[in-house]
C-alpha positions as CSV (number, residue, x, y, z in Angstrom):
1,X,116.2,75.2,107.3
2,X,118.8,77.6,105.8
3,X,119.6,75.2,102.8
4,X,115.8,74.0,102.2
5,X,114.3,75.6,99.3
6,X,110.7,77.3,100.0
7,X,108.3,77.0,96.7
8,X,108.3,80.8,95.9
9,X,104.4,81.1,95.4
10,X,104.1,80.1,99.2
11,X,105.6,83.4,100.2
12,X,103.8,86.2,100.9
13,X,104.8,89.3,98.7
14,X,104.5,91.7,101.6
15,X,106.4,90.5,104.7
16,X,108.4,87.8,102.7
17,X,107.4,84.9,104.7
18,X,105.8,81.7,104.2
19,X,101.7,82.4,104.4
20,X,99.8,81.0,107.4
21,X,96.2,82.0,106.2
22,X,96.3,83.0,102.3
23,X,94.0,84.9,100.2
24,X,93.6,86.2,96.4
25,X,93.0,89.8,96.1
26,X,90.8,90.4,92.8
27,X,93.9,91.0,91.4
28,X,95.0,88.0,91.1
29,X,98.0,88.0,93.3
30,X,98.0,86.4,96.7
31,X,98.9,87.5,100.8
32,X,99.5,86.5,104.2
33,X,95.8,87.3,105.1
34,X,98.0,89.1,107.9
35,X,100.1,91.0,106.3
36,X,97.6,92.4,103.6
37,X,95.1,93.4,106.4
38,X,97.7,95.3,107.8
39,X,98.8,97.0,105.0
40,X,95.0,98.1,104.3
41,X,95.0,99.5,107.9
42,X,98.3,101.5,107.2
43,X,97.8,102.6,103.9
44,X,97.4,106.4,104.3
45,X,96.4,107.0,100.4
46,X,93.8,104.9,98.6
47,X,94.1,101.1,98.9
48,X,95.2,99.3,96.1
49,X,97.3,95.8,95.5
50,X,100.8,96.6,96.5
51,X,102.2,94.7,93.7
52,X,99.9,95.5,90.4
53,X,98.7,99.0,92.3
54,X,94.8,98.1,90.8
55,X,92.3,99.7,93.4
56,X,91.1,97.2,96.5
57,X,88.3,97.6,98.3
58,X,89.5,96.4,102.2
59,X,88.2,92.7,102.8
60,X,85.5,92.6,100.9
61,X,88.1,91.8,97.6
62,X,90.4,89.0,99.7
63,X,89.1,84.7,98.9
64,X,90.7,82.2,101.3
65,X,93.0,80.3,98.8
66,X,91.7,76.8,100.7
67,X,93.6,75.0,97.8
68,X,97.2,77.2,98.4
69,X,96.6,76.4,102.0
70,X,96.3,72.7,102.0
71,X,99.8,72.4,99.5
72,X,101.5,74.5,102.1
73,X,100.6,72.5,105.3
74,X,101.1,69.2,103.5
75,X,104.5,70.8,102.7
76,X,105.4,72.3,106.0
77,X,104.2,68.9,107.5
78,X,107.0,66.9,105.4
79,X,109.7,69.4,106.0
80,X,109.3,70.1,110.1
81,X,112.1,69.3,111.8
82,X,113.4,69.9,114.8
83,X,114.2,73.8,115.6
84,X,113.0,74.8,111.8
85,X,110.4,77.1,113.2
86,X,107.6,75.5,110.8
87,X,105.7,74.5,114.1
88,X,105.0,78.1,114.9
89,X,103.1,78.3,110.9
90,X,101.2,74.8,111.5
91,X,99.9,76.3,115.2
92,X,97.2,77.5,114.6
93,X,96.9,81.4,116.3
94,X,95.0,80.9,120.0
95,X,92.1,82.4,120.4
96,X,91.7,85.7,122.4
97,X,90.9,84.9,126.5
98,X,87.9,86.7,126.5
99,X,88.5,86.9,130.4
100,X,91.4,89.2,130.0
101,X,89.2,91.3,127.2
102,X,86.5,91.4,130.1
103,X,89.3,92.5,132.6
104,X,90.8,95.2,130.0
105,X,87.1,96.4,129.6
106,X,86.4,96.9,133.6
107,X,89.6,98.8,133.5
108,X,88.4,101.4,130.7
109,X,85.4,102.4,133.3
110,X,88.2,102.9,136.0
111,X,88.2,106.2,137.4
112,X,92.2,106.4,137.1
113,X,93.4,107.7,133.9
114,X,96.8,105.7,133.6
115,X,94.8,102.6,134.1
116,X,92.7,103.5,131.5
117,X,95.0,104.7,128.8
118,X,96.9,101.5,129.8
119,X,93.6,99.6,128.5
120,X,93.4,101.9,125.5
121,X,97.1,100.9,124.9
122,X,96.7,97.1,125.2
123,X,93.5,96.8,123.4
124,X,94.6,99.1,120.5
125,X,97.6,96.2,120.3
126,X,95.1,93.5,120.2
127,X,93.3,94.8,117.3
128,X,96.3,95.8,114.7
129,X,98.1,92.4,115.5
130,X,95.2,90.5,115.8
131,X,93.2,88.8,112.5
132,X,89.5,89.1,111.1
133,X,88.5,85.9,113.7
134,X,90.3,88.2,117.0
135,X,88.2,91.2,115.9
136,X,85.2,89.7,115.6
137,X,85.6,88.1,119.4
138,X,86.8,91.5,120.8
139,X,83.6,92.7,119.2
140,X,81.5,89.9,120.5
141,X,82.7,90.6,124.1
142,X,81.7,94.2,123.6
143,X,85.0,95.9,123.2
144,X,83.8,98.3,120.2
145,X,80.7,99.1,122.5
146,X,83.6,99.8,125.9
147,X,85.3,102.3,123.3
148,X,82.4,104.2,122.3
149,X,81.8,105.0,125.5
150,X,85.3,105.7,126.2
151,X,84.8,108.6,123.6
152,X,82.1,109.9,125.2
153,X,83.7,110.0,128.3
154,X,86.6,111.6,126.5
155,X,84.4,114.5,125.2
156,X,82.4,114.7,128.8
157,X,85.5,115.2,130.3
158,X,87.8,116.9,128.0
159,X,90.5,114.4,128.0
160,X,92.5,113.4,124.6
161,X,94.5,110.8,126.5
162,X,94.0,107.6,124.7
163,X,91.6,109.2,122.4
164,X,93.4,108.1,118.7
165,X,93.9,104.7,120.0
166,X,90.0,104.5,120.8
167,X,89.0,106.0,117.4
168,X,91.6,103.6,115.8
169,X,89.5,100.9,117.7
170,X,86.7,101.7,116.9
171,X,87.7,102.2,112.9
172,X,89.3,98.3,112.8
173,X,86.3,96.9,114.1
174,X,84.2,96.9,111.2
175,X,80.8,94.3,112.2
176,X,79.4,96.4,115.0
177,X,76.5,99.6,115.1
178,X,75.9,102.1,117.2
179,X,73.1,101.9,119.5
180,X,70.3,104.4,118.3
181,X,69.6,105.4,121.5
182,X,73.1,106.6,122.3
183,X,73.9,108.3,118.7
184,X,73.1,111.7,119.8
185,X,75.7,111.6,122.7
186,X,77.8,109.8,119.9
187,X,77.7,112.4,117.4
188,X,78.4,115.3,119.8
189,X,81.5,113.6,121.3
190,X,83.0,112.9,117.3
191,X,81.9,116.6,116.7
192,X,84.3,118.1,119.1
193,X,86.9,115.2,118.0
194,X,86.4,117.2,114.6
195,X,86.9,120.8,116.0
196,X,90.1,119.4,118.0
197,X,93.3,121.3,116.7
198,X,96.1,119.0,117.9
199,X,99.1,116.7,117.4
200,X,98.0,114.3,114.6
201,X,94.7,116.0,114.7
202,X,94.7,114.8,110.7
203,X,94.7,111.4,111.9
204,X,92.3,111.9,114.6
205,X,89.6,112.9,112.4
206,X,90.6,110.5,109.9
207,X,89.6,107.8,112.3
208,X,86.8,109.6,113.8
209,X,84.6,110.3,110.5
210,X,84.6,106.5,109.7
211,X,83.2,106.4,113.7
212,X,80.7,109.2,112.3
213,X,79.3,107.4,109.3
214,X,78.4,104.3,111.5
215,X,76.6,106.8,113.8
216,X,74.7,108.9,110.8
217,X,73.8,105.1,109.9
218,X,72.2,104.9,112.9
219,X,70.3,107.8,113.5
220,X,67.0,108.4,113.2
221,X,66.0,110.5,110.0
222,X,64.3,113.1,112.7
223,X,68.0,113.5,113.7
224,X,69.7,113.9,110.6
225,X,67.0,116.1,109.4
226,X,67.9,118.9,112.0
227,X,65.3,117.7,114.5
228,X,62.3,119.0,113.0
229,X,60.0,117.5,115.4
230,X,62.8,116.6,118.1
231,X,65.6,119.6,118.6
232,X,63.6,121.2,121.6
233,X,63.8,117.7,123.6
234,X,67.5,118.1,123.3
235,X,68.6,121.3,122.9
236,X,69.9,122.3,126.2
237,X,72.7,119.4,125.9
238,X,73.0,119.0,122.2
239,X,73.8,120.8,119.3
240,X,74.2,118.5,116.6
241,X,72.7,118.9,113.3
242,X,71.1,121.8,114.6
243,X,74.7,123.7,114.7
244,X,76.8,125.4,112.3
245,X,79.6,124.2,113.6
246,X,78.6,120.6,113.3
247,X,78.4,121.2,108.9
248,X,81.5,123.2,109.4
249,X,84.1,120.7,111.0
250,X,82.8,117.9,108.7
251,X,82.9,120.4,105.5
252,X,86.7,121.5,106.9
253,X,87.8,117.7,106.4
254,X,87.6,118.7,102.6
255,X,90.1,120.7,102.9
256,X,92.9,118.6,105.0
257,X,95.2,116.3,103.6
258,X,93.2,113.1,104.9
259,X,93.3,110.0,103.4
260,X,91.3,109.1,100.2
261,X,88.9,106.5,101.8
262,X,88.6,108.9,104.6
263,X,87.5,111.6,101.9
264,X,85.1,109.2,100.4
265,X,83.3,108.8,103.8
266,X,83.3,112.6,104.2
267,X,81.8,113.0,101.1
268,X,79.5,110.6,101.7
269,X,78.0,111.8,105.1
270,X,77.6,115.3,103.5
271,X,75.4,113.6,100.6
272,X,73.2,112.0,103.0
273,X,73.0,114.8,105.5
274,X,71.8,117.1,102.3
275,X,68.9,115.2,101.5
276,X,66.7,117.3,103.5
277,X,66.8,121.3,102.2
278,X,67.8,122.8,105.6
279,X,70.8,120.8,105.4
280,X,72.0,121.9,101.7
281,X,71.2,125.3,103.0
282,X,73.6,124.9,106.3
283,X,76.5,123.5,104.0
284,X,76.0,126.1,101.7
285,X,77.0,129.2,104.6
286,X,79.5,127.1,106.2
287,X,81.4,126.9,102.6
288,X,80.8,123.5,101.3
289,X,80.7,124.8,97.6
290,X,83.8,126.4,97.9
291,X,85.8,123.3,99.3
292,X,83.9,120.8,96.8
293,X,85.1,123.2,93.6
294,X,88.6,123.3,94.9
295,X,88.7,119.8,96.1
296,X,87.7,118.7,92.1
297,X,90.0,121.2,91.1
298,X,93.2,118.8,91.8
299,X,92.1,115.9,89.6
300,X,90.9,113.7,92.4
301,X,90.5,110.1,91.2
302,X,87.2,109.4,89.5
303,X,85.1,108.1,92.1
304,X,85.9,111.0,94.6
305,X,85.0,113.1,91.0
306,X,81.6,111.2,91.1
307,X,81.1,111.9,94.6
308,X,81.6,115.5,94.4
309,X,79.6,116.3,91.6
310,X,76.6,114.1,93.3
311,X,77.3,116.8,96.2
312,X,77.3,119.5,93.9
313,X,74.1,118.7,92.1
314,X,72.0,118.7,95.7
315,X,73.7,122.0,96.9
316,X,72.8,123.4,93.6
317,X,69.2,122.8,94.3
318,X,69.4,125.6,96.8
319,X,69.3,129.7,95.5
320,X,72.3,130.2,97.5
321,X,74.6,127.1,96.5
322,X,73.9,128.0,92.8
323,X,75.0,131.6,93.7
324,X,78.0,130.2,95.2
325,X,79.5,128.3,92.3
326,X,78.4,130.6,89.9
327,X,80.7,133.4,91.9
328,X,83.2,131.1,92.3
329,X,85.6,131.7,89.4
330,X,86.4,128.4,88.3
331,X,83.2,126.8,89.0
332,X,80.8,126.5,85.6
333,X,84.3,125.7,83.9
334,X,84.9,123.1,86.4
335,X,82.2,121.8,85.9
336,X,81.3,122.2,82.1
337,X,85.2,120.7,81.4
338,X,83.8,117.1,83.2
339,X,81.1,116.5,81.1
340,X,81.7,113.8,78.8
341,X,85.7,112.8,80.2
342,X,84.9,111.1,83.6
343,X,81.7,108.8,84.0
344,X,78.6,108.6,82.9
345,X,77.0,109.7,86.9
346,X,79.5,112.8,86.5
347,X,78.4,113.6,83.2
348,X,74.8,113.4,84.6
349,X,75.5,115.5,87.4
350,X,77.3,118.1,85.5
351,X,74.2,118.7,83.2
352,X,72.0,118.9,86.2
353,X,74.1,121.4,87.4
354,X,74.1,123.2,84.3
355,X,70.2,122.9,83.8
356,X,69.6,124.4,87.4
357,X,71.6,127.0,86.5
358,X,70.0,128.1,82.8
359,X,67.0,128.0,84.7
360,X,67.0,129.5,88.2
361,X,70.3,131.7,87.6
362,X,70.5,133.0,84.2
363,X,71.7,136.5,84.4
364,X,73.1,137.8,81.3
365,X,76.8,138.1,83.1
366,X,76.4,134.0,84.1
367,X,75.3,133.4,79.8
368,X,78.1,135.2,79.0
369,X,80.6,133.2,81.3
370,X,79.0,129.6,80.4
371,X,79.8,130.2,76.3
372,X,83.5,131.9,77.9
373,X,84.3,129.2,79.4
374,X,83.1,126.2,77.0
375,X,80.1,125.1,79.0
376,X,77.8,125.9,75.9
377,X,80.3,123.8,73.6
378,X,80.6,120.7,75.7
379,X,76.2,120.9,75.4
380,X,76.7,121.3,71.6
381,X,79.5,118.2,71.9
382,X,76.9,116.0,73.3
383,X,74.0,116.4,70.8
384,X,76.9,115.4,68.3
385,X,78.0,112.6,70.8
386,X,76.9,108.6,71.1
387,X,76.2,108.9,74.7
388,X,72.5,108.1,76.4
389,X,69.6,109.9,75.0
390,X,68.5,111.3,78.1
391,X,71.4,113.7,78.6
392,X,71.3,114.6,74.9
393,X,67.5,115.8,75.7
394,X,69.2,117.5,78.8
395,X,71.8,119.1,77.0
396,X,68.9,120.2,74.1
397,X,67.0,122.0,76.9
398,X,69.6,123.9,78.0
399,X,70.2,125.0,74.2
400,X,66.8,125.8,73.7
401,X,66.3,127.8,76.8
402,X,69.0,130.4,75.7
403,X,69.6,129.7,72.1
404,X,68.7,133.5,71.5
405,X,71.9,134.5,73.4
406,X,74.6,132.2,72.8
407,X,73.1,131.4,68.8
408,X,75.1,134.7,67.2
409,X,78.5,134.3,69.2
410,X,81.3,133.2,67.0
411,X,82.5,130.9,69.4
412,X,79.8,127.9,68.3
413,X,78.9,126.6,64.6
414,X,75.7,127.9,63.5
415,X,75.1,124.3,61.9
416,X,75.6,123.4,65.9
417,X,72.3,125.0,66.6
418,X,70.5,124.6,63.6
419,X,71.0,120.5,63.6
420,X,68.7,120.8,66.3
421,X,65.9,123.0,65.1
422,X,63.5,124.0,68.0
């Protein structure tokens, strides 16, 4: 085996071994489906192609290379010999028992807590080692459903043993949903996972948001909404959305060094949870402006950008969120200094944010700071700029609305102004 020569493009780039189950990235470039599953569920920073570093999106961007599979098991077929190890590739990996999964299942309900963090343990093994077919069985026997519960009883209890291992579950396992009528009890046991302050309490939460979003997914819009018609049923067990302290551990992830997919997902729950006005108005008091301007404030990449603005423009909706950023001292430049350098949906954002501004918060002091700090040039830019028409109307709005303050100040062209006659 030592002196036979392995075609190169039938090793795997990441653990240097001949592929059993290949797929193409987007990229281009090729993987163990193994190994590159693996590296997604390691990768702490955003997930990209560990040879050209372009951005990857999990499993969704991997295509069995059926054609790359066939040349190497007609190749491993012809060079098998006795004690070469090639019988281990051409094997295919057994299915999991779905007795012992049943077993290790019965053992989480167990009323012994070394039983069931031993469980926790060799579940947790099953999913990192195991591939997209042993994930979707342990789901089909109801192993993300064992750990859900598992969390709850975690919470109930106020045990942490096993409790990273369960969330890590729970985050592998990708094709399962929470059942709606259990997404309240759900939500409160993640919401004291988020106040937890604790060894690799980062990580924790990291794991536990992604378990969030599938929850917010399920819950009834009643329930995100702050229980408008529902809060009284269940307000001597549950707090929820109801709670301060719900908006305020999700809004503090913003401000921990979490991972960048597990950013996105924060960011995205807080969207969705402001879509209804007391929402906007909780994130508001609990800081959410605050941690968005500083967040933008070290050059994210641009779809966390997008994301933030998109926050930004439904907080802004609210008296007090546009009070917020205007106090904040960096905010109208933050935002006036990503119109027309990130995308298109931030550009559109940004102008929204400047529009609900000239109109609901124009004090002279907040006029002053937008031509300070270039927000009134960047509107000028645009009407002198090739991009859509609709944010050049935006942008002319704005100019009209105070033209009789910022029209004399050195600072812009009078030709600027006058291009654009009202």
């Amino acid at each position: 085996m030592d002196e036979l020569a392995v075609p190169p493009y039938f090793i795997c780039p990441i653990s240097l071994q001949i592929m059993k189950d290949p797929v193409t990235a987007t990229t281009g470039i090729t993987y163990d489906r193994e190994s590159i599953e693996n590296w997604f569920l390691t990768s702490k920073d955003a997930i990209f192609c560990p040879l050209t570093k372009q951005p990857l999106t999990k499993a969704s961007d991997l295509t069995p290379n059926h054609t790359l599979h066939r040349l190497i098991k007609s190749w491993l077929v012809e060079n098998a010999t006795p004690g070469s190890g090639f019988d281990r590739i051409l094997s295919p990996r057994p299915l999991l028992d779905k007795t012992h999964l049943r077993k290790l299942l019965r053992d989480l309900t167990a009323s012994d807590d070394g039983l069931r963090h031993d469980a926790v343990r060799k579940l947790y093994a099953l999913a990192i080692e195991g591939d997209t077919a042993c994930r979707g069985r342990m789901v089909e026997v109801g192993v993300a459903k064992g750990m859900v519960l598992f969390v709850m009883r975690c919470f109930k209890e106020g045990k942490v043993g096993g409790l990273e291992e369960g969330l890590k579950i729970l985050s592998v396992l990708e094709s399962y949903s929470i059942c709606e009528t259990r997404v309240l009890d759900v939500i409160d046991s993640l919401n004291w996972v988020l106040g937890l302050e604790m060894e690799n309490h980062i990580i924790i939460k990291s794991y536990a948001i992604e378990v969030l979003k599938k929850a917010i997914d399920a819950a009834p819009s009643t329930v995100i909404s702050g229980y408008e018609l529902r809060y009284h049923e269940f307000e001597s067990r549950y707090q929820g959305f109801e709670s301060l302290q719900f908006f305020k551990n999700v809004t503090n992830l913003l401000r921990e060094k979490i991972s960048n997919s597990a950013l996105k997902t924060t960011l995205t729950i807080l969207t969705k949870l402001c879509h209804w006005g007391r929402n906007r108005i909780k994130l508001v008091e609990v800081g959410a402006v605050f941690n968005l301007i500083a967040l933008e404030l070290e050059k994210p990449e641009k779809n966390i950008t997008e994301l933030i603005f998109n926050l930004l423009a439904h907080l802004c909706t609210t008296a007090d969120g546009r009070a917020e950023l205007v106090r904040h001292a960096g905010g109208i430049a933050v935002v006036s200094k990503r119109i027309l350098r990130v995308s298109i949906a931030t550009t559109d954002r940004a102008i929204q944010i400047l529009s609900l501004i000239s109109k609901h918060s124009a004090r002279k002091d907040v006029l002053v700071e937008m031509l300070r700090v270039g927000a009134v040039s960047k509107l000028c830019m645009m009407m002198q700029s090739d991009c859509e028409g609709y944010l050049k109307e935006k942008a002319r709005e704005i100019l009209r609305m105070h033209s009789n303050v910022w029209s004399n100040s050195p600072c812009i062209g009078v030709y600027l102004m006058t291009r654009d006659p009202r």
